[in-house]
C-alpha positions as MATLAB code, in Angstrom:
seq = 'XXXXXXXXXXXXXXXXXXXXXXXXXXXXXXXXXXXXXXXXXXXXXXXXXXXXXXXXXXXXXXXXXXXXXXXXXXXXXXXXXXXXXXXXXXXXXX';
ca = [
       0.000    0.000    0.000;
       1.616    3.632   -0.915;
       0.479    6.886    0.179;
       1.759   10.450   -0.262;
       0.985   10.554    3.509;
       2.726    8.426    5.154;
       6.217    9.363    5.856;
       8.979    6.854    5.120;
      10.778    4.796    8.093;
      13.870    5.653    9.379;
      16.138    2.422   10.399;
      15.382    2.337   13.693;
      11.816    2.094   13.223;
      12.373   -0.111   10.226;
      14.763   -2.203   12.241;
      11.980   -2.140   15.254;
       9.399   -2.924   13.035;
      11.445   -6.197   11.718;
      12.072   -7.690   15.093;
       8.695   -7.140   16.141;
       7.506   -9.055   12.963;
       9.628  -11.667   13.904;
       8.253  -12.216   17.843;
       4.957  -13.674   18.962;
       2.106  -11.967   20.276;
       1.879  -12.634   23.544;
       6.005  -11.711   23.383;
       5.149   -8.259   22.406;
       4.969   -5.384   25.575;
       2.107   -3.404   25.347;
       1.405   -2.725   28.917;
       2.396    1.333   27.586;
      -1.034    1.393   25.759;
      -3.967    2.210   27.229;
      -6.998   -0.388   27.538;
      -9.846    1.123   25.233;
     -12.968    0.829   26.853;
     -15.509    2.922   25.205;
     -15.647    1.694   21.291;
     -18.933    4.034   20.546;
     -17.002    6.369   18.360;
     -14.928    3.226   16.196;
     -15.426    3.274   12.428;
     -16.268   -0.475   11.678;
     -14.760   -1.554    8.369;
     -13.268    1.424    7.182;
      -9.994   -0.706    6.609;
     -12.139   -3.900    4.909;
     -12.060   -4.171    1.370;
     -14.148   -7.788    0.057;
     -12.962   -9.135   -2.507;
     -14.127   -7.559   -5.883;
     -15.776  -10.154   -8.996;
     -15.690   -9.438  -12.362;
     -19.385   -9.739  -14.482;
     -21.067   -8.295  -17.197;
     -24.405   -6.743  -16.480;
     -27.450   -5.763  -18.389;
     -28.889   -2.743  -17.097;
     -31.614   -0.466  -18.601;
     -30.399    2.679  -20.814;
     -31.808    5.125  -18.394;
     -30.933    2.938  -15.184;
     -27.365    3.131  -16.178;
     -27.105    6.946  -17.767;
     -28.759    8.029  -14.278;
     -25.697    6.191  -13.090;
     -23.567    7.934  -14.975;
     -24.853   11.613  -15.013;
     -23.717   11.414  -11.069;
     -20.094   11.730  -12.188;
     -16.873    9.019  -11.932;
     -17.724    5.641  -10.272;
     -21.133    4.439  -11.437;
     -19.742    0.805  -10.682;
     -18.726    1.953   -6.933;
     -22.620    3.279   -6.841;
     -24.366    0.463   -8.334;
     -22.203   -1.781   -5.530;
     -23.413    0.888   -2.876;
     -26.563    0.648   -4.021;
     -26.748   -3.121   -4.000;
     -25.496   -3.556   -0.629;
     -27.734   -1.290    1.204;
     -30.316   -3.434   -0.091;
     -28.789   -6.516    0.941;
     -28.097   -5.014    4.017;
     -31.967   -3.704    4.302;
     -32.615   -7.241    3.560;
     -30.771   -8.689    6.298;
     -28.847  -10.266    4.472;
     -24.589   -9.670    4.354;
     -23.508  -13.221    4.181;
     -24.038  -16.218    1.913;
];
C-alpha cells in the first residue's frame, strides 16, 4: 500500500518494526497502551475491502445513464446501491 501521507521509516523504526515481525504476540509489551474501553465512536470496516468479482451486467439505458450523469464511479454506486439493499434485507452473508 503507498500513500503520499505516510512518511517513510527511518532504520530504527524499520529495524523495530522487523524484530517485532519476527516475535509472537503474547512476546510483544504493550502494557504502555492504554486499555480502550468505550468503542462508541470506532469506524467499523473502514480498513475492509471484500474481494471484488468481475461480471457483465445488463442494465436499462436510463438505469445506467442516471448512473452515470452522477459523475466518476457508477460501478462503486451500483455496488453501494446493491449492498444497502442486501443489508436492508438482512442479508450480508451467503
Amino acid at each position: 500500500m503507498k500513500s503520499k501521507n505516510i512518511p517513510k521509516l527511518n532504520k530504527a523504526q524499520a529495524d523495530e518494526i522487523g524484530a517485532l515481525k519476527h516475535m509472537r504476540g503474547r512476546e510483544i509489551d504493550t502494557t504502555d497502551i492504554p486499555e480502550r474501553l468505550d468503542w462508541s465512536k470506532a469506524l467499523v470496516g473502514k480498513f475492509y475491502r471484500p474481494l471484488k468479482k468481475p461480471l457483465t451486467i445488463r442494465l436499462d439505458a436510463d438505469v445506467l445513464a442516471w448512473l452515470k450523469g452522477q459523475g466518476r464511479g457508477y460501478q462503486t454506486r451500483i455496488n453501494g446501491l446493491l449492498r444497502s439493499e442486501m443489508e436492508r434485507a438482512g442479508s450480508t452473508r451467503i
